[in-house]
N, C-alpha and C positions, 0 to 999 in steps of 0.2 A: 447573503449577509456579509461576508471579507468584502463584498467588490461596492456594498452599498457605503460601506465606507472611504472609499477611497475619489479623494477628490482631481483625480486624473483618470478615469475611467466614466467614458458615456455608455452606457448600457442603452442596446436597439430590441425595442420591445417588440413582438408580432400582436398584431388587435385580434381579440382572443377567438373573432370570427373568419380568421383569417388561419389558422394554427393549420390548418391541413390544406392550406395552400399554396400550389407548389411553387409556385412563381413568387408568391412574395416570400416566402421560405428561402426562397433563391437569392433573394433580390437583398434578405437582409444579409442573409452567409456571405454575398460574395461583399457587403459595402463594411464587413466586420474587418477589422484589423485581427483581433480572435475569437475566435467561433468554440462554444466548450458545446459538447457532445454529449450529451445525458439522456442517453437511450437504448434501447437494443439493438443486440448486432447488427438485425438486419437494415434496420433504420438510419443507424449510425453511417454501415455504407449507404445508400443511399443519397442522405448528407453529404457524404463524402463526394459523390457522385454529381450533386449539383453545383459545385464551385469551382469555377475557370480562372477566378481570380488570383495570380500566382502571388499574389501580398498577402492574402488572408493565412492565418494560421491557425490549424486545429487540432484542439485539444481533446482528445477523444477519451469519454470514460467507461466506453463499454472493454467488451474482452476480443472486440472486432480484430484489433491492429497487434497488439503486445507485440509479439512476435512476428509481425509479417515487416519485411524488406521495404527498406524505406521509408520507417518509421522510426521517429529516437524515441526510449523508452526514458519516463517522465520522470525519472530518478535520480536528479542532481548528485547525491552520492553515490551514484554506481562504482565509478570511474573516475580516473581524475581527468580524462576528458569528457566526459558525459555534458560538462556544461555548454562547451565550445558545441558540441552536437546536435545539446537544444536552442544555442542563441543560433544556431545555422539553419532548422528543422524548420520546415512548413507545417509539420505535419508529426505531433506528439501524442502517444498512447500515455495515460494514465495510467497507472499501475492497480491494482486489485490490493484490497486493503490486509487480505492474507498475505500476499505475495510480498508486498513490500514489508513488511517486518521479517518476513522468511528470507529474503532476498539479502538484507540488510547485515542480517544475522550470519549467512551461511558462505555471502560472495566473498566475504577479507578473506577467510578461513581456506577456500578453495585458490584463490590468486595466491596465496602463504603455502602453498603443497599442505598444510597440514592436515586437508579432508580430499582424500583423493577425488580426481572427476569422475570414477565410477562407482563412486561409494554408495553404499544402498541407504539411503537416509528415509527418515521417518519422521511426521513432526504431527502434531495436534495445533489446534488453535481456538480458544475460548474469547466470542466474542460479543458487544451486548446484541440486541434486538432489531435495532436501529438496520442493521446489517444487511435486512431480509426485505426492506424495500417498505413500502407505503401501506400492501397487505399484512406481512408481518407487525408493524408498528398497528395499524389497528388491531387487529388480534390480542395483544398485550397492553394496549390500553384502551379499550371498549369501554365504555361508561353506562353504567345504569342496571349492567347485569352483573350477577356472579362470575370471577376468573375461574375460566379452568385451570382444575387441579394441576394439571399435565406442564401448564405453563412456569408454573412455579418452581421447575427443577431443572439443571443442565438438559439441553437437546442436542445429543449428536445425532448429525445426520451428513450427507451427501455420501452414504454408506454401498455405493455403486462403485466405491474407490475412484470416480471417474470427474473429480470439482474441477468447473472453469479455469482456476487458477496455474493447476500444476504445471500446462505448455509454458509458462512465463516464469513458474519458480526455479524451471529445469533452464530454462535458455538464460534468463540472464544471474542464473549463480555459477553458470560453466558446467553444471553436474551434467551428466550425460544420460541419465533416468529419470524421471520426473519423481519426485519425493511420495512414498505413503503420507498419505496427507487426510487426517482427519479433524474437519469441524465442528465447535460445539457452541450452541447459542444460549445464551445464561439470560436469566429476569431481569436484566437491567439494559438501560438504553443505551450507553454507548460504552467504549472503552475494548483494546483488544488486548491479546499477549499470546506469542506463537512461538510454540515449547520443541526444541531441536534437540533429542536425548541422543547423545555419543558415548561411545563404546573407544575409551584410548585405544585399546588395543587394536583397534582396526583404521586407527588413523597412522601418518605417519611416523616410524616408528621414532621413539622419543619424544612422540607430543607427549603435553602436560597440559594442567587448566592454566599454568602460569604464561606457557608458549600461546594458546588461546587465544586468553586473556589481550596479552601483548599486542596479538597481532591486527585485535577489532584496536583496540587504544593508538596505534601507529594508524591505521587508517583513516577513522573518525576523528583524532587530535585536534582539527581546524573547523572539524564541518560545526555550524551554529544550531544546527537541529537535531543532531545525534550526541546523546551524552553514552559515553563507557563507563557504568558503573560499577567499583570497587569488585575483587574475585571475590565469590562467595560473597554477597551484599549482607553483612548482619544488619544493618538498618531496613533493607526491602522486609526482613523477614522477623520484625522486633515482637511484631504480634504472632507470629507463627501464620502466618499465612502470606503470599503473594498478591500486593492489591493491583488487580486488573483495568484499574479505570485512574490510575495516578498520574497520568499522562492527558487524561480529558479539557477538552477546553486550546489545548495547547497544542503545535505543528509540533514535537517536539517526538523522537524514539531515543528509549532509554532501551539499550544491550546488557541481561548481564552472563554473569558465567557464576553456576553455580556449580561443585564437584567433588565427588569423591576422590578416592584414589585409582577405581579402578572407571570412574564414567563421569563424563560430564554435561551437563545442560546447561545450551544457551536459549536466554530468552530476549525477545523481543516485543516492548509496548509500545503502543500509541493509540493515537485518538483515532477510531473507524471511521469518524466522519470529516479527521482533520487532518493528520498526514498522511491517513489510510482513504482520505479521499477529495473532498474540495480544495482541503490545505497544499495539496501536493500540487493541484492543477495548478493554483494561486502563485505557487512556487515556483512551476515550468515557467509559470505564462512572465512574471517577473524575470527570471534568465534570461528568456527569448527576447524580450523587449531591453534587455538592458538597466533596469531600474535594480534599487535594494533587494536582495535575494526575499528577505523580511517585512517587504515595503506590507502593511494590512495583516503578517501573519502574526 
């Protein structure tokens, strides 16, 4: 849908009896200027594997590459050379849509000393349904029968403590342990927000929400898709709850910082399907190429 828009982008279709063929599979990877990768690990290498053409460049959204060498990670605001990285990359991992609000969230704070790199962190993440792939989405909108009851209430799960995500929330926030990380999938289809509870006390000593606070606003200041929203947001919270999906629709993450005196929580939204995941591809692939960061987002 971003790319059907966009009147500088030819899209190379495979004929639909052709999808498992490897040669023309080949044939269009390698005559792509950018090849996007939406598929499982093992398929995605694979993909990987059939393209000699050193112009093409790909954009990979599975959990293949994150972290493996020689690959730039698909996160314009990582860094502030992170872009130079992807306009140079042949070859960009997509980020997981947990991971980059957690990433988001957690990397100022660490590059600032204020959250040590051995810190033992913890974070939860509420997000809609959309999240769980093609089977999930039918499950939750089924037509013609009764829902299950079961659907209709938060579902954490990936209670193995073992999610995809964490090799990538641990490497590129700097922490040196991959985060307690627990998922939870709520009734509605899109929208996420990943909740990062601190302990001042165990941060460096003298942190405060206002040091925090500061230190996401001096980082993000420039970036056009991250806004720092006010400490303690009384507007997020006018109705007494945290709306999950107020970022939908939009590339856009909203950071805040909410705190006591003795703890604080930072949170992170966006859209799961838009900077937690196509949005963000759309974003590398515009770096890479040189075009408006914005150009269709």
């Amino acid at each position: 849908e971003y790319l059907a828009q966009r009147a500088d982008i030819e899209l190379l279709v495979i004929d639909s009896d052709k999808r498992k063929d490897t040669a023309e599979r080949a044939r269009l990877l390698n005559a792509a200027d950018v090849a996007f990768l939406c598929l499982p690990d093992a398929a995605a290498k694979e993909a990987v594997a059939l393209i000699d053409n050193p112009n093409t460049c790909v954009i990979d959204a599975s959990t293949a590459h994150r972290t493996q060498a020689g690959w730039a990670f698909g996160l314009p605001e990582l860094a502030s050379d992170q872009r130079a990285k992807l306009r140079a990359s042949k070859r960009i991992a997509n980020p997981g849509c947990h991971a980059s609000a957690f990433i988001l969230a957690l990397r100022p704070l660490v590059d600032a000393g204020l959250v040590p790199v051995d810190a033992r962190i913890s974070a939860n993440s509420i997000t809609g349904y959309s999240g769980g792939g093609k089977s999930m989405i039918a499950q939750y909108e089924a037509q013609g029968e009764a829902i299950d009851a079961k659907l209709l209430s938060p579902r954490p799960y990936a209670l193995t403590l073992t999610h995809k995500h964490q090799p990538e929330m641990a490497a590129h926030t700097g922490l040196t342990s991959p985060p307690l990380f627990q998922p939870i999938v709520g009734p509605f289809y899109k929208g996420l927000a990943v909740s990062v509870p601190l302990h001042l006390a165990d941060l460096k000593p003298g942190t405060t929400p206002e040091l925090l606070h500061a230190a996401l606003a001096v980082r993000y200041g420039n970036e056009p898709f991250v806004r720092v929203m006010p400490l303690r947001d009384a507007d997020a919270l006018k109705d007494g709850f945290f709306d999950v999906q107020a970022c939908n629709d939009t590339n856009r993450v909203d950071i805040f910082v909410f705190a006591s005196e003795r703890h604080a929580m930072v949170m992170a939204r966006l859209d799961n399907l838009g900077k937690g995941a196509s949005g963000a591809a759309v974003q590398s692939m515009n770096v890479h190429l040189g075009v408006d960061e914005g150009l269709g987002l």
